[in-house]
HTML snippet that shows the backbone in 3Dmol.js (N, CA, C, O; Angstrom):
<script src="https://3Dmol.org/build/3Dmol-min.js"></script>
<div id="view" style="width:600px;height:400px;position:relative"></div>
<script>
const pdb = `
ATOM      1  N   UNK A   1       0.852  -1.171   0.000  1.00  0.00           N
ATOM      2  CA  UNK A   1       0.000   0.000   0.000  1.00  0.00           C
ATOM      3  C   UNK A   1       0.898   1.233   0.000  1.00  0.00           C
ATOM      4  O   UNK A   1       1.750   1.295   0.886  1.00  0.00           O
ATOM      5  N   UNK A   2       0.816   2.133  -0.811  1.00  0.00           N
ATOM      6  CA  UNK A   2       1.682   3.253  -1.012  1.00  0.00           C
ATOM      7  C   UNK A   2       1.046   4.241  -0.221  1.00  0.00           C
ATOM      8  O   UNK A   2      -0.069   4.661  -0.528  1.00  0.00           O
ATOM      9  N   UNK A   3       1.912   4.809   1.169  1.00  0.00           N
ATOM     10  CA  UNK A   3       1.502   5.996   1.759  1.00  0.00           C
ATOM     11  C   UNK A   3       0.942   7.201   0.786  1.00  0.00           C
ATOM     12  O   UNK A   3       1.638   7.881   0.033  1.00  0.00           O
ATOM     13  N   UNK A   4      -0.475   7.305   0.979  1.00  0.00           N
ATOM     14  CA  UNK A   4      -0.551   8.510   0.332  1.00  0.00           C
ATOM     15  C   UNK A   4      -1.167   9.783   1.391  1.00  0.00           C
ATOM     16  O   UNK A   4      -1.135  10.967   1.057  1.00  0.00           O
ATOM     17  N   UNK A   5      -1.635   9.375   2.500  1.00  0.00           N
ATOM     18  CA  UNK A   5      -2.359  10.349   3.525  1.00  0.00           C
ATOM     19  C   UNK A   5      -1.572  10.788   4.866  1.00  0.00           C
ATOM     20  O   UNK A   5      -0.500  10.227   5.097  1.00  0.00           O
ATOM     21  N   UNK A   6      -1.856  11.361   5.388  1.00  0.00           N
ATOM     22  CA  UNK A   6      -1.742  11.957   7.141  1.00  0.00           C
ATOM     23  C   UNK A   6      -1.865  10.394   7.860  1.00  0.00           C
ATOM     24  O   UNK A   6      -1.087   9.651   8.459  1.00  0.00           O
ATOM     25  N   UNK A   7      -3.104  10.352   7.500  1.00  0.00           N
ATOM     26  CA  UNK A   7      -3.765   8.925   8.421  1.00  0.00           C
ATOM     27  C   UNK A   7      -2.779   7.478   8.510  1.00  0.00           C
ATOM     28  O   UNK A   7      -2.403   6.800   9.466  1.00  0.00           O
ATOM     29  N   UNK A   8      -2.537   7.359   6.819  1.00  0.00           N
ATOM     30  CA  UNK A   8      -1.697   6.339   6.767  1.00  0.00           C
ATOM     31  C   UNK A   8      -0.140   6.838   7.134  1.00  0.00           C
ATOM     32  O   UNK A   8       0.570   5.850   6.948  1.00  0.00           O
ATOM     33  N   UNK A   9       0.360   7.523   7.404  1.00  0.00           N
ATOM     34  CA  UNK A   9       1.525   7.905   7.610  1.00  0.00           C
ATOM     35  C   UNK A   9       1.712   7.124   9.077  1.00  0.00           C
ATOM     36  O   UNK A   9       2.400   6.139   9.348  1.00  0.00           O
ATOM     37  N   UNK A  10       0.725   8.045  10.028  1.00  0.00           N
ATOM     38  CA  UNK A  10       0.478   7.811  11.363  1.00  0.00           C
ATOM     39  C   UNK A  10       0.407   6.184  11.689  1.00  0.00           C
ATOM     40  O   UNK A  10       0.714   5.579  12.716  1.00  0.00           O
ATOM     41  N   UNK A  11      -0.140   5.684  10.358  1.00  0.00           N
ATOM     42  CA  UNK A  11      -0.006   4.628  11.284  1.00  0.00           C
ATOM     43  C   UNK A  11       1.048   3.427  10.747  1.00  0.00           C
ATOM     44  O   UNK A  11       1.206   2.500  11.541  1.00  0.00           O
ATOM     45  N   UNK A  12       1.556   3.378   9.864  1.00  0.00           N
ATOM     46  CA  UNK A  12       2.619   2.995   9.561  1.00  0.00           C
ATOM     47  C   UNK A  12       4.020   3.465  10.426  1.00  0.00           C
ATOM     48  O   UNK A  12       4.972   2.691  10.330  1.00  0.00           O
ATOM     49  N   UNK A  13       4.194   4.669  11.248  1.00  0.00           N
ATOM     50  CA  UNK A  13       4.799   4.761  12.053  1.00  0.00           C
ATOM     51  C   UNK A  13       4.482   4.363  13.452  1.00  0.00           C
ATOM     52  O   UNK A  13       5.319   4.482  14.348  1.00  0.00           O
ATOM     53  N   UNK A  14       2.815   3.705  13.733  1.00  0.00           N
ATOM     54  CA  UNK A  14       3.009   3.085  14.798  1.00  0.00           C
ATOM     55  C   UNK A  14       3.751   1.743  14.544  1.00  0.00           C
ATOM     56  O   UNK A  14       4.669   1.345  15.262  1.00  0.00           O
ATOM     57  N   UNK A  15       3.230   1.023  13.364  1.00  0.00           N
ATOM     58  CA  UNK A  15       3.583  -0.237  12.698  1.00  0.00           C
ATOM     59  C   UNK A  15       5.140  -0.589  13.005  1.00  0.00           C
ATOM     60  O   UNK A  15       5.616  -1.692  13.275  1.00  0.00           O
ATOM     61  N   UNK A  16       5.849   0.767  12.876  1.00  0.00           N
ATOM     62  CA  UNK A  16       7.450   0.369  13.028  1.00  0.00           C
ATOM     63  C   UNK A  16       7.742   0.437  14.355  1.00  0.00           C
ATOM     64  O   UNK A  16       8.918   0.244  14.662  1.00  0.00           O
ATOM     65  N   UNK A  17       6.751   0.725  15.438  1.00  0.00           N
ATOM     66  CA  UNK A  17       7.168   0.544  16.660  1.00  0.00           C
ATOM     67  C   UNK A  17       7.328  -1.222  16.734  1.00  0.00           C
ATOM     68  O   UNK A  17       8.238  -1.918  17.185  1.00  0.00           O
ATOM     69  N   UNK A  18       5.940  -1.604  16.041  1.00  0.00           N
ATOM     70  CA  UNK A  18       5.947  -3.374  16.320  1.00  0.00           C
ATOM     71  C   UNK A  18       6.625  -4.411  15.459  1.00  0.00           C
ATOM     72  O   UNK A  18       6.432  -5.627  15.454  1.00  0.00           O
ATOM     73  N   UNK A  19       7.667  -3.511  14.548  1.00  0.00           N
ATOM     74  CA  UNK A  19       7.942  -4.739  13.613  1.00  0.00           C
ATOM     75  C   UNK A  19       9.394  -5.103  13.978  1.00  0.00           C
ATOM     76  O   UNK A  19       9.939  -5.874  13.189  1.00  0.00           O
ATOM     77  N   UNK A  20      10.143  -4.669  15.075  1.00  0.00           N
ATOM     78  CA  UNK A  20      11.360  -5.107  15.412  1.00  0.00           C
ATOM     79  C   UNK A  20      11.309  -6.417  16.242  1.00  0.00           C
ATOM     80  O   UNK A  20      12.202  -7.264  16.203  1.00  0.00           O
ATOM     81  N   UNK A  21       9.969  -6.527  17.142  1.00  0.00           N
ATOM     82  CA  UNK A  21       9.597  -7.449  17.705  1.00  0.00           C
ATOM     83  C   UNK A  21       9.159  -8.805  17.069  1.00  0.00           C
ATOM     84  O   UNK A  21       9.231  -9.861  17.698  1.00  0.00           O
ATOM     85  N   UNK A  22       8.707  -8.720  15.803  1.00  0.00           N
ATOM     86  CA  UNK A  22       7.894  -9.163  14.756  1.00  0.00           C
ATOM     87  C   UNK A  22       9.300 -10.258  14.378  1.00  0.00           C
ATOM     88  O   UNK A  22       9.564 -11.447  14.557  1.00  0.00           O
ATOM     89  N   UNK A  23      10.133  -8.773  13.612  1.00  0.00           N
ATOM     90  CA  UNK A  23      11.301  -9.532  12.433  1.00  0.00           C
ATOM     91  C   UNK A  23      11.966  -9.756  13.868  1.00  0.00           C
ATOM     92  O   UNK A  23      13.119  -9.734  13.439  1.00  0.00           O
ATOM     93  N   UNK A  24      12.076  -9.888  14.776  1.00  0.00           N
ATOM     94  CA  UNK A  24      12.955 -10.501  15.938  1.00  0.00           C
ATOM     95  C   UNK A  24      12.426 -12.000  15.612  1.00  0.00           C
ATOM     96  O   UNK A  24      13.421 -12.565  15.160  1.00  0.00           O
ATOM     97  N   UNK A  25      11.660 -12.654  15.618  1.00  0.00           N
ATOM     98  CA  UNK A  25      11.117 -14.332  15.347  1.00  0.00           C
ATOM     99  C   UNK A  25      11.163 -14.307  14.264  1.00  0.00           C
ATOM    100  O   UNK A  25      11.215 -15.505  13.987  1.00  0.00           O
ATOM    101  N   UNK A  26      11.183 -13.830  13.449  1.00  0.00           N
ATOM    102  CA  UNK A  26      11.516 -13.879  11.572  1.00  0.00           C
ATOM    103  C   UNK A  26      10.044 -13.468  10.639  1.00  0.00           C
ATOM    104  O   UNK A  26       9.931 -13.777   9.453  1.00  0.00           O
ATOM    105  N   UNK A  27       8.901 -12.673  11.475  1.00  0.00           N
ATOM    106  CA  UNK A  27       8.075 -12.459  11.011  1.00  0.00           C
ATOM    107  C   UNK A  27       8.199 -10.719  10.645  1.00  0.00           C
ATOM    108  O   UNK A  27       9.253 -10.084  10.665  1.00  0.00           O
ATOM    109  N   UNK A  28       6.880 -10.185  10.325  1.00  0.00           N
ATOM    110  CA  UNK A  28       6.515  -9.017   9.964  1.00  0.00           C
ATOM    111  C   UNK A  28       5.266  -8.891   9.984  1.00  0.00           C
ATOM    112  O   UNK A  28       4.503  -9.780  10.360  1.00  0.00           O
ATOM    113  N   UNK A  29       4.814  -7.420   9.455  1.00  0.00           N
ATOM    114  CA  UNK A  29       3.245  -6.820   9.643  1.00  0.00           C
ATOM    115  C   UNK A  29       3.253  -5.850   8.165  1.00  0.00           C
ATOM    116  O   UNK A  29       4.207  -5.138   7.851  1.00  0.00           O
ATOM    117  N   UNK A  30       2.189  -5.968   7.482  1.00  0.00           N
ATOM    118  CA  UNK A  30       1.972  -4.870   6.660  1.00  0.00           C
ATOM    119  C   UNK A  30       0.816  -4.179   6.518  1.00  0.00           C
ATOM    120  O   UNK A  30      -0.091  -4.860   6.996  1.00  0.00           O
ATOM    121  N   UNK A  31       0.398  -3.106   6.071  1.00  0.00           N
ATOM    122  CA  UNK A  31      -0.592  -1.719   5.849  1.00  0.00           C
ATOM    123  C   UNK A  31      -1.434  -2.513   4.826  1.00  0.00           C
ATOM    124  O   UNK A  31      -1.056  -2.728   3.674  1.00  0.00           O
ATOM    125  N   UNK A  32      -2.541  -2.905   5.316  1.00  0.00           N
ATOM    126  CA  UNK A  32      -3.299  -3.433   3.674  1.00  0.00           C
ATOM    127  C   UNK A  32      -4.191  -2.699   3.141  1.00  0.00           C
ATOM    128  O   UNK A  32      -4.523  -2.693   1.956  1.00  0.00           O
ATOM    129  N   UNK A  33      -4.717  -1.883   4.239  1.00  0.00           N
ATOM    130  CA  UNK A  33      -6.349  -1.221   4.113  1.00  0.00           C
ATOM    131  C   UNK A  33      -6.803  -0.182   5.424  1.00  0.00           C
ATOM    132  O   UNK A  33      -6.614  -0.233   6.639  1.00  0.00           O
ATOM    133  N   UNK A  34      -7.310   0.516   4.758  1.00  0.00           N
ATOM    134  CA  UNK A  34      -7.547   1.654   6.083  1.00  0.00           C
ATOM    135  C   UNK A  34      -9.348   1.687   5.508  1.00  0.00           C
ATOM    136  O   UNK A  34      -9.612   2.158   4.402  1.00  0.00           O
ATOM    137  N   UNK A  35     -10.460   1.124   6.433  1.00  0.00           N
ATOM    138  CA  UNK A  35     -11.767   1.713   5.913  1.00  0.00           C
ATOM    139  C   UNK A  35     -12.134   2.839   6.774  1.00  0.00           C
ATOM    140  O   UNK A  35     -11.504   3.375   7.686  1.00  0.00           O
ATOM    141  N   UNK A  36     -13.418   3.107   6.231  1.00  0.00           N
ATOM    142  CA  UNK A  36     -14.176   4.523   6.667  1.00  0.00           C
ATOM    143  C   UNK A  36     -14.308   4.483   7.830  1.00  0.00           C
ATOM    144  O   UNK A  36     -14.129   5.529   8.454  1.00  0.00           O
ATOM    145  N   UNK A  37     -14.666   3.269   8.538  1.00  0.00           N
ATOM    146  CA  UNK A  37     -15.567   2.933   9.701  1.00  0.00           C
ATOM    147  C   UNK A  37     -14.825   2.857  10.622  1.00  0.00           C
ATOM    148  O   UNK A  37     -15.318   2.382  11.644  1.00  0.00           O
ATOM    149  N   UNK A  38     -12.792   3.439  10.687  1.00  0.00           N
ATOM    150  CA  UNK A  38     -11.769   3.349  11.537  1.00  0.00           C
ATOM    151  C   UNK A  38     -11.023   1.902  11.929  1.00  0.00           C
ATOM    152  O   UNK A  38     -10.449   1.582  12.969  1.00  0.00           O
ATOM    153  N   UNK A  39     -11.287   1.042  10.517  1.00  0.00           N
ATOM    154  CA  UNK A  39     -11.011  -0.681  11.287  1.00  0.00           C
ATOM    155  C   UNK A  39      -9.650  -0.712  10.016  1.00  0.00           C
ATOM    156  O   UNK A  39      -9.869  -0.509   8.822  1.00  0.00           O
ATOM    157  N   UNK A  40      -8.654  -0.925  10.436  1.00  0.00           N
ATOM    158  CA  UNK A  40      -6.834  -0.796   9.951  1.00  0.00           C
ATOM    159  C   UNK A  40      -7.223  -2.687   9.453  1.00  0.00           C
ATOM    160  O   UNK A  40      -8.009  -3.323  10.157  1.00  0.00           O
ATOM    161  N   UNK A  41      -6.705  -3.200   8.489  1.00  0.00           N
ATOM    162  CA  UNK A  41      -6.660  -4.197   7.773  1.00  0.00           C
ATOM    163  C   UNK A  41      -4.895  -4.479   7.758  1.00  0.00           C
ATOM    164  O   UNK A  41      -4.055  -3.656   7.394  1.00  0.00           O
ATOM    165  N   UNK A  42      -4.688  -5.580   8.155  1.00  0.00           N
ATOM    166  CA  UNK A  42      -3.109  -5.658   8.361  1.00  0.00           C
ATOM    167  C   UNK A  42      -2.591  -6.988   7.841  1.00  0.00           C
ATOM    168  O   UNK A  42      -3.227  -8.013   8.088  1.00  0.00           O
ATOM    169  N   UNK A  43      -1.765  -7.014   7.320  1.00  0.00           N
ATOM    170  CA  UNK A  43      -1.257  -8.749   6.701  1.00  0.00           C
ATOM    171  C   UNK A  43      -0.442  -9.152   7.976  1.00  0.00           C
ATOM    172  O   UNK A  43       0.140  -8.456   8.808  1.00  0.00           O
ATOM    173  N   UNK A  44      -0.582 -10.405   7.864  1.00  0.00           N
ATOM    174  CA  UNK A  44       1.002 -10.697   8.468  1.00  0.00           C
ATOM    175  C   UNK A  44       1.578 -11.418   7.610  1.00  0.00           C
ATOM    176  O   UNK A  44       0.904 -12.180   6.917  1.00  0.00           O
ATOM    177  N   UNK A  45       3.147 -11.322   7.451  1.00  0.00           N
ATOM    178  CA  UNK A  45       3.897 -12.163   6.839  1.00  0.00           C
ATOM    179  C   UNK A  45       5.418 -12.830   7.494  1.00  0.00           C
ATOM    180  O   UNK A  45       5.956 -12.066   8.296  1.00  0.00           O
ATOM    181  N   UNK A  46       6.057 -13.975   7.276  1.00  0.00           N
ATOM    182  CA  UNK A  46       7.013 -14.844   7.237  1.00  0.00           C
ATOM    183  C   UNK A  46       6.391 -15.973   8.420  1.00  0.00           C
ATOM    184  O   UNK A  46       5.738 -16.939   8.024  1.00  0.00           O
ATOM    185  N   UNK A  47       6.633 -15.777   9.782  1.00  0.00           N
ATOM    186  CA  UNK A  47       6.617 -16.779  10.836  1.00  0.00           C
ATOM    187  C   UNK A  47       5.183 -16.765  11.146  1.00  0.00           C
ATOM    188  O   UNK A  47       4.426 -17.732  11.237  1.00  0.00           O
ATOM    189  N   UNK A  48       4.815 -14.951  11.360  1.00  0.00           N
ATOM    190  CA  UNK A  48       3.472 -14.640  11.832  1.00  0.00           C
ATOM    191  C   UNK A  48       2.366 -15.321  11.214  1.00  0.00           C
ATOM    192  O   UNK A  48       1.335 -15.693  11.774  1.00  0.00           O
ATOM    193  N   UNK A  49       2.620 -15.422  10.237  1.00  0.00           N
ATOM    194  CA  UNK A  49       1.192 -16.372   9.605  1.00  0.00           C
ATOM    195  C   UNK A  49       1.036 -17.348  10.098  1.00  0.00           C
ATOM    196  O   UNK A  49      -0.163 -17.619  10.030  1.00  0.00           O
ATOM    197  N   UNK A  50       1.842 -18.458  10.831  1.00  0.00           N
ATOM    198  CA  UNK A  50       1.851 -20.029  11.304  1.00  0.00           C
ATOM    199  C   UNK A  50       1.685 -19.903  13.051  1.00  0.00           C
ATOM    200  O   UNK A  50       1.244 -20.710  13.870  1.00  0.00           O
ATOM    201  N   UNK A  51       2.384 -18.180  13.244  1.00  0.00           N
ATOM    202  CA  UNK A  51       2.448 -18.480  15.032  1.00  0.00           C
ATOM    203  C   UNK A  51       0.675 -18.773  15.345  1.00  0.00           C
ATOM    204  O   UNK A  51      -0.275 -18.295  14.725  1.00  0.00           O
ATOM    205  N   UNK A  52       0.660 -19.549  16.305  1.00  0.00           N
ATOM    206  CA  UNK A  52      -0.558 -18.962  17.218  1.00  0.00           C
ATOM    207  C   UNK A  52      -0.786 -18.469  18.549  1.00  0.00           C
ATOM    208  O   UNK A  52      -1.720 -18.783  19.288  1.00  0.00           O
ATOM    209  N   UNK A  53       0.070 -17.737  18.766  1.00  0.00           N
ATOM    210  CA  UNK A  53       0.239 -16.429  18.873  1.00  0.00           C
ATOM    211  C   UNK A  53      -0.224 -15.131  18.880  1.00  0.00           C
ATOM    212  O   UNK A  53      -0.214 -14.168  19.647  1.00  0.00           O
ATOM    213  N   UNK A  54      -0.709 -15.461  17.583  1.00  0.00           N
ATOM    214  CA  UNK A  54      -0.847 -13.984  16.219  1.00  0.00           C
ATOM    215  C   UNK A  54      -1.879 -13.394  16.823  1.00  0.00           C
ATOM    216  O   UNK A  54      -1.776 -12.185  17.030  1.00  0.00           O
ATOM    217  N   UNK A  55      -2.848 -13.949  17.155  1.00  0.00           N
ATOM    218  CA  UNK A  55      -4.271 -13.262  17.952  1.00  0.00           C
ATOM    219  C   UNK A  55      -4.370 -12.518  18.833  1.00  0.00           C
ATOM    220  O   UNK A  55      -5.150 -11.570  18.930  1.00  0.00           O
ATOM    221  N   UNK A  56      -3.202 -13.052  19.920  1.00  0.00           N
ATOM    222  CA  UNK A  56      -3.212 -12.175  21.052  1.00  0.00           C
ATOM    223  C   UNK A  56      -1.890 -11.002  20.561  1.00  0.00           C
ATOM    224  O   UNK A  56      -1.777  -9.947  21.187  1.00  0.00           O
ATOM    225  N   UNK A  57      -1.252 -11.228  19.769  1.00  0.00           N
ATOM    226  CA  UNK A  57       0.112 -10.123  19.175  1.00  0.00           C
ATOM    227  C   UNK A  57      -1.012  -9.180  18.519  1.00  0.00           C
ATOM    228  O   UNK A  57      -0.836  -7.994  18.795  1.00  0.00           O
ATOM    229  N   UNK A  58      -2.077  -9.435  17.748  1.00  0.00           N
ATOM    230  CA  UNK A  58      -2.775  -8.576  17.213  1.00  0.00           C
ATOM    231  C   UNK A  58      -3.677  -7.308  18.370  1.00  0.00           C
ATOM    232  O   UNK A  58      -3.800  -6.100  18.164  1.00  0.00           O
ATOM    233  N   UNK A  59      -4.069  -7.923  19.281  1.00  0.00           N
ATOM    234  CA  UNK A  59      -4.673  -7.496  20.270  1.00  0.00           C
ATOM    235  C   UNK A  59      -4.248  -6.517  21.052  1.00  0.00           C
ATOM    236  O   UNK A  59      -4.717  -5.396  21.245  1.00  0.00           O
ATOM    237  N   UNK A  60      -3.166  -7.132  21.552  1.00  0.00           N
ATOM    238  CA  UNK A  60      -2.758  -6.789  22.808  1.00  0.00           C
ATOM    239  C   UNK A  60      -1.345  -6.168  22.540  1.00  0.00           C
ATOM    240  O   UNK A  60      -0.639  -5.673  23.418  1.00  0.00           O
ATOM    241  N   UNK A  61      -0.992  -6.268  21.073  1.00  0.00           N
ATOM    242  CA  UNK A  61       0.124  -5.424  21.418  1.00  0.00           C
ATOM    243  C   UNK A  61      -0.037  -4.443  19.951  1.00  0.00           C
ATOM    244  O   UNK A  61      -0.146  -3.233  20.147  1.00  0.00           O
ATOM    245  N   UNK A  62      -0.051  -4.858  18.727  1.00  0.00           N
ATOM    246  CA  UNK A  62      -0.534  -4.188  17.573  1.00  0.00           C
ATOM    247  C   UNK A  62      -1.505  -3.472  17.436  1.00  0.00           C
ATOM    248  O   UNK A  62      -1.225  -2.343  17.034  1.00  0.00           O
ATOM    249  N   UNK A  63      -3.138  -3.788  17.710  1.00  0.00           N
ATOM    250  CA  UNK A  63      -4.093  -2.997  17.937  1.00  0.00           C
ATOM    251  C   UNK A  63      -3.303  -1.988  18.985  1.00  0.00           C
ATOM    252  O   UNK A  63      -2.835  -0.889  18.685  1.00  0.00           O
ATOM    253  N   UNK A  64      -3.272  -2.521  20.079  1.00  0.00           N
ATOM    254  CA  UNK A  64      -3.036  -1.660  21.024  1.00  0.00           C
ATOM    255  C   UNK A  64      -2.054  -0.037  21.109  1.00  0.00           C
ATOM    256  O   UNK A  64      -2.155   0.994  21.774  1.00  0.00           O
ATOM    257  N   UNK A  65      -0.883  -0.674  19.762  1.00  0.00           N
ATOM    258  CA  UNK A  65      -0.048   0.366  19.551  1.00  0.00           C
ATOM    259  C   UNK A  65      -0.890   0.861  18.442  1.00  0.00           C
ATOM    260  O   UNK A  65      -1.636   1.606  19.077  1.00  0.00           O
ATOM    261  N   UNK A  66      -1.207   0.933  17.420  1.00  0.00           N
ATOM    262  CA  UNK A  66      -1.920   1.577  16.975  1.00  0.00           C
ATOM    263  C   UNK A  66      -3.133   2.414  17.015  1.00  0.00           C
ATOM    264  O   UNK A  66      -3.412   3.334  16.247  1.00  0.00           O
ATOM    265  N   UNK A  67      -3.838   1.958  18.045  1.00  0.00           N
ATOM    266  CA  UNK A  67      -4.800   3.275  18.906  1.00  0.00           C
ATOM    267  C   UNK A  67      -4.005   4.427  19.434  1.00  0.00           C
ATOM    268  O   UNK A  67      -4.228   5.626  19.272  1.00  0.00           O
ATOM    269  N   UNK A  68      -2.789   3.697  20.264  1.00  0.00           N
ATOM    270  CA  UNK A  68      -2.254   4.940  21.043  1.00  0.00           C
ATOM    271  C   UNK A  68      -1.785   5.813  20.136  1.00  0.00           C
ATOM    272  O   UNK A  68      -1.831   7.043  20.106  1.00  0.00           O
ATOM    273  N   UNK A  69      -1.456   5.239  19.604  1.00  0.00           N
ATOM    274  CA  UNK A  69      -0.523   6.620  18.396  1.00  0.00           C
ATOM    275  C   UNK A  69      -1.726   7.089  17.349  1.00  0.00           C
ATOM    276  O   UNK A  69      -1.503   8.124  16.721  1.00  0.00           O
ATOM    277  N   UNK A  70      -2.832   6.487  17.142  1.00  0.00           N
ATOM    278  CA  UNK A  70      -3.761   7.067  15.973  1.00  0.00           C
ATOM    279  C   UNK A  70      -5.161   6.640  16.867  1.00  0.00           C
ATOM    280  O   UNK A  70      -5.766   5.594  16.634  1.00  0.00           O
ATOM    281  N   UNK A  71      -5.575   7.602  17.914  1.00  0.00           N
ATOM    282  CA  UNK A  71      -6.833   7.351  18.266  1.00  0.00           C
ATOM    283  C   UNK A  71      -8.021   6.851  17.559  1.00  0.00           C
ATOM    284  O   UNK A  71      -8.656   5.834  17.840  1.00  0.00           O
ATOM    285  N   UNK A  72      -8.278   7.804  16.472  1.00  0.00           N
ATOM    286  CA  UNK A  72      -9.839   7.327  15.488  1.00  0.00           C
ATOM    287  C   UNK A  72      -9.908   5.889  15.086  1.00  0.00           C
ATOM    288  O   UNK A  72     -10.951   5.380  14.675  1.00  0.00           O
ATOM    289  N   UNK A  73      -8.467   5.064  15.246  1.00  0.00           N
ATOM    290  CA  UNK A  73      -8.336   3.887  14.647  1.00  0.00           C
ATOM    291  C   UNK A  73      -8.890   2.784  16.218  1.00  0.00           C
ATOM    292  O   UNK A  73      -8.310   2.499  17.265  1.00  0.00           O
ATOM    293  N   UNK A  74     -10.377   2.404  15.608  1.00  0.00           N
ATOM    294  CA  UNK A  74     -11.600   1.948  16.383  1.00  0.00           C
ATOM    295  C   UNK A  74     -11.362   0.212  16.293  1.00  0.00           C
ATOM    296  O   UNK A  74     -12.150  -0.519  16.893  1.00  0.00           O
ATOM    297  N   UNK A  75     -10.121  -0.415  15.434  1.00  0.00           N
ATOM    298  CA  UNK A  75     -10.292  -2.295  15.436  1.00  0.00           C
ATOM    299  C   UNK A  75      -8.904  -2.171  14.575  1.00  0.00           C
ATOM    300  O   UNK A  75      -8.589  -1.103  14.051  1.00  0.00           O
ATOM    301  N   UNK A  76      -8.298  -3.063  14.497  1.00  0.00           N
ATOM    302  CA  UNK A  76      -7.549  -3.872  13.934  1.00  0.00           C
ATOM    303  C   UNK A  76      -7.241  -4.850  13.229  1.00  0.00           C
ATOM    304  O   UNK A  76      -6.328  -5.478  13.766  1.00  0.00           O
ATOM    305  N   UNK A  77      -7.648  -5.394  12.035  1.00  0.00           N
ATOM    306  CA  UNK A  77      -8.449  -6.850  11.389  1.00  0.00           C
ATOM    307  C   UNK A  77      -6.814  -7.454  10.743  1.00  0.00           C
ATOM    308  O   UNK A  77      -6.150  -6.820   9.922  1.00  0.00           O
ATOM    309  N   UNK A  78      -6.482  -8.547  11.229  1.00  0.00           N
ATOM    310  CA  UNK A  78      -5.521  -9.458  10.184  1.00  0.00           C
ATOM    311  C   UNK A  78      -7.046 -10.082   9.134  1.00  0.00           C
ATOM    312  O   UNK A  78      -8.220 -10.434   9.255  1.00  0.00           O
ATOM    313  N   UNK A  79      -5.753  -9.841   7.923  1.00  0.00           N
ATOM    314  CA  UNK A  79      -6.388 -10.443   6.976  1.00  0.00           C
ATOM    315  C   UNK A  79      -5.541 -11.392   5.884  1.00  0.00           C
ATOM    316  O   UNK A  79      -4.433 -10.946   5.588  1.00  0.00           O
ATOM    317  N   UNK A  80      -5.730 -11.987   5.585  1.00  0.00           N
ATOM    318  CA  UNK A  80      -4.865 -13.022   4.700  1.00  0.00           C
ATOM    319  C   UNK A  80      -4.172 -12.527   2.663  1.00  0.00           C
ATOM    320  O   UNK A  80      -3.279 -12.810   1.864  1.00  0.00           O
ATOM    321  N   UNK A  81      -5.232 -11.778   2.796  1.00  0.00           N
ATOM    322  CA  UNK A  81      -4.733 -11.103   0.913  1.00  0.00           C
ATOM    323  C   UNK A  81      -4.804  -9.703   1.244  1.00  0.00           C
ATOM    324  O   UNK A  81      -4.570  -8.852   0.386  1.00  0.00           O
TER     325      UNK A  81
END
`;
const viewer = $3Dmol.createViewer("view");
viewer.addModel(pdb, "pdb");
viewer.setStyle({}, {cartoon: {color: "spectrum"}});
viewer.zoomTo();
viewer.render();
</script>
């Protein structure tokens, strides 16, 4: 997804708070989708796709950094494409 907004900026710089932790186990996170309704659409890719794990990493630490740094952002959805 090519930064083109304020919104997505913001939150692609929360994103790099969580991806050292991520590529620390050999995984990552990417920007897939931003909708109207404030819900961030996120891939995971390398390890993250197989951990299970991923649910509560989405939750409790990804959602979570991404509210703090971009309030309006209301959910967090992994999605597979």
């Amino acid at each position: 997804m090519e930064i083109t907004s304020p919104l997505q900026q913001r939150i692609e710089q929360a994103l790099e708070h969580c991806r050292p932790y991520l590529q620390a186990d050999g995984g990552d996170i990417q920007l897939v989708n931003i909708k109207e309704n404030g819900v961030v659409e996120v891939r995971y890719e390398g390890t993250c796709v197989i951990c299970p794990l991923s649910p509560l990493t989405l939750r409790a630490g990804i959602e979570r950094t991404i509210m703090h740094w971009v309030p309006e952002v209301k959910r967090v959805e992994a999605v597979s494409k």
